[in-house]
DOVOTOR-928681 format. One record per residue (C-alpha): x, y, z. Coordinates in steps of 0.5 Angstrom, whole numbers, padded with zeros to 4 digits, always signed. Example, Ala and Ser with C-alpha at 12.3 -4.5 7.8 and 13.67 -1.06 7.14 Angstrom:
BEGIN
+0025-0009+0016
+0027-0002+0014
! end
This chain:
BEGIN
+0062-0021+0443
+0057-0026+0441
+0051-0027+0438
+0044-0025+0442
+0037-0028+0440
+0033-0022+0438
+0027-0022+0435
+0026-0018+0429
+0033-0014+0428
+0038-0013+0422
+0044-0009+0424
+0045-0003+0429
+0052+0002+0430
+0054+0004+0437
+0059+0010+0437
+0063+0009+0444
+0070+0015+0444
+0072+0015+0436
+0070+0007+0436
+0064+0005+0432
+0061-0002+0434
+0056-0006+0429
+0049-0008+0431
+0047-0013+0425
+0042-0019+0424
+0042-0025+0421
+0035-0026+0419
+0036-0034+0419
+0029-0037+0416
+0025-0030+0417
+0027-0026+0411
+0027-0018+0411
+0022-0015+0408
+0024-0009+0403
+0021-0003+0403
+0015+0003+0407
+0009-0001+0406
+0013-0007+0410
+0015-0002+0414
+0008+0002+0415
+0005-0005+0417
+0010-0006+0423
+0008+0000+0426
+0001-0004+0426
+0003-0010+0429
+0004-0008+0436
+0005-0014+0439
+0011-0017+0435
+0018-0014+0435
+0021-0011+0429
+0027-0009+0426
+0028-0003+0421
+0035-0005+0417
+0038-0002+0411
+0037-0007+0404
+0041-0004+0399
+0040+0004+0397
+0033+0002+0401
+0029-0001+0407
+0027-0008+0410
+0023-0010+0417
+0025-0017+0420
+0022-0020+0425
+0027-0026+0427
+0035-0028+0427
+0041-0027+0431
+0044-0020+0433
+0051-0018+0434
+0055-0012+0437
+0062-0013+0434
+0066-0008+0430
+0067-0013+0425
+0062-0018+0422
+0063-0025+0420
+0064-0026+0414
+0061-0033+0415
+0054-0030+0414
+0050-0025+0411
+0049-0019+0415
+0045-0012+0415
+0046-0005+0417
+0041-0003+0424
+0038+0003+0422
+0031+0002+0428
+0028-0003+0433
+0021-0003+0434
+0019-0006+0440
+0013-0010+0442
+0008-0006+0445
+0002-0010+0449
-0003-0006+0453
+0000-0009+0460
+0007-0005+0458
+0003+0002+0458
+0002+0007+0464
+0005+0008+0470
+0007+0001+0473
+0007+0003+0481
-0001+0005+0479
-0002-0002+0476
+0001-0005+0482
-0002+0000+0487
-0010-0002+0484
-0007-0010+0482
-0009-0009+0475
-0007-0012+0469
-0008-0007+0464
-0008+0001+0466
-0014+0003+0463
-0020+0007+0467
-0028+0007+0465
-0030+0014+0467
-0036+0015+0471
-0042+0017+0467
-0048+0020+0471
-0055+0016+0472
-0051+0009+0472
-0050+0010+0465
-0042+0007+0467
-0046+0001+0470
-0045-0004+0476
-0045-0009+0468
-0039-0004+0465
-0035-0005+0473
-0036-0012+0473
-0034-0013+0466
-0027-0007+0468
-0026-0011+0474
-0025-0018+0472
-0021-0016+0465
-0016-0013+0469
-0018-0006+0469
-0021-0002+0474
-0028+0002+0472
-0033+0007+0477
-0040+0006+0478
-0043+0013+0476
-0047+0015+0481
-0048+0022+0480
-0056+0024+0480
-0058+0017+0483
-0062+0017+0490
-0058+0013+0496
-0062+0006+0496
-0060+0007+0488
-0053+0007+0489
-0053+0002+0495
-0056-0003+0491
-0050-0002+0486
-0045-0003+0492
-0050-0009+0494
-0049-0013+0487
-0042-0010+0486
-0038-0012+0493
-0042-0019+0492
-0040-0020+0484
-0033-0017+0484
-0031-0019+0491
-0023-0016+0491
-0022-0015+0486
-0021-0006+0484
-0027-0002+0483
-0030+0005+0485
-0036+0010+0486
-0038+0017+0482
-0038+0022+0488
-0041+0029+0485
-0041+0036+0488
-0048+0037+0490
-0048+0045+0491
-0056+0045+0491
-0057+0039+0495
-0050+0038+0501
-0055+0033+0504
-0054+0028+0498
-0047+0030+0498
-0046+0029+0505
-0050+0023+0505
-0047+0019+0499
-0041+0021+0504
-0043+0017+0510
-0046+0012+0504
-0040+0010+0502
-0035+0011+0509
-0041+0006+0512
-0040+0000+0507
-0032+0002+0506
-0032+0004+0499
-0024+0006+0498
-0024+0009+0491
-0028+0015+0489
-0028+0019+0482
-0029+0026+0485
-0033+0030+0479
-0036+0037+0479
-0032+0041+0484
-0030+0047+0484
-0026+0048+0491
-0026+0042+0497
-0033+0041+0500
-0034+0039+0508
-0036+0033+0505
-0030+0031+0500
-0024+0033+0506
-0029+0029+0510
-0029+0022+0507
-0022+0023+0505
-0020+0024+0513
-0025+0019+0515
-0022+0013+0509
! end
């Protein structure tokens, strides 16, 4: 087999049948370092990968060199056993995939709808332009309250992905019903539904009309 560019891995077994096949990395100019404390610090550094490899009776972490599946190494270069592969992890790689393209963000990460406008038309935007998605908390704030954030929000953000608290009112259904009518009227797509015990009018309603 031949040698594979891989960041970070010193030598790895494979067992197919009764056979074993070696994974095993030159570490080139990047030298393994020994021990747990470089292997504590890898752990840390999510955004490289890394490669756990036997040095002696212990331990190192590389993060550069050639990797090789064969069942016997060269004897040209210097090889380490693969004892684990950490590999990068970005905050983009995270969740589920389809509900990143579903909602066209970069990152999938969602900011909460806090009530009163705690999570604020500022904290949208700030979500919607960095690849996140965030909800207007707009649980305890009149209709002309809540369409002045709408106003500020479809304007600001444009198409790019965010959404509107919608709260289970049982003691007011008209500001349920109309925050309902509020949000169909001005085509708000997403809502967080928060504080219901069973379906409303209102929720099956939007969720009908949307």
């Amino acid at each position: 087999m031949k040698f594979i560019n891989f960041q970070g891995i010193k030598k790895l077994y494979f067992v197919i049948g009764k056979q074993t096949i070696s994974g095993l990395l030159d570490s080139g100019r990047d030298p393994a370092r020994p021990g747990l404390s470089a292997l504590k610090t890898a752990i840390y550094d999510v955004n490289r990968a890394k490669m756990v490899i036997r040095l002696g009776d212990g331990i190192g972490v590389g993060e550069e060199g050639e990797l090789l599946f064969r069942k016997n190494p060269p004897k040209e270069k210097e090889y380490y056993p693969l004892m684990g592969f950490l590999p990068a992890v970005s905050p983009q790689d995270l969740g589920d995939p389809r509900f990143k393209k579903a909602l066209g963000l970069k990152y999938p990460y969602v900011v909460g709808a806090m009530a009163n406008g705690i999570t604020s038309v500022e904290m949208v935007e700030a979500a919607g332009r960095d690849g996140m998605i965030a909800f207007f908390g707009a649980a305890g704030l009149t209709h002309d309250g809540i369409e002045s954030a709408i106003n500020r929000l479809q304007q600001s953000l444009g198409e790019l992905p965010f959404g509107f608290n919608l709260i289970h009112s049982p003691n007011d259904p008209d500001l349920e019903s109309g925050t309902v009518e509020l949000y169909l009227r001005r085509k708000i797509r997403l809502i967080s539904a928060s504080a219901y015990l069973g379906l409303t009018l209102p929720l099956v309603y939007y969720r009908v009309r949307e």
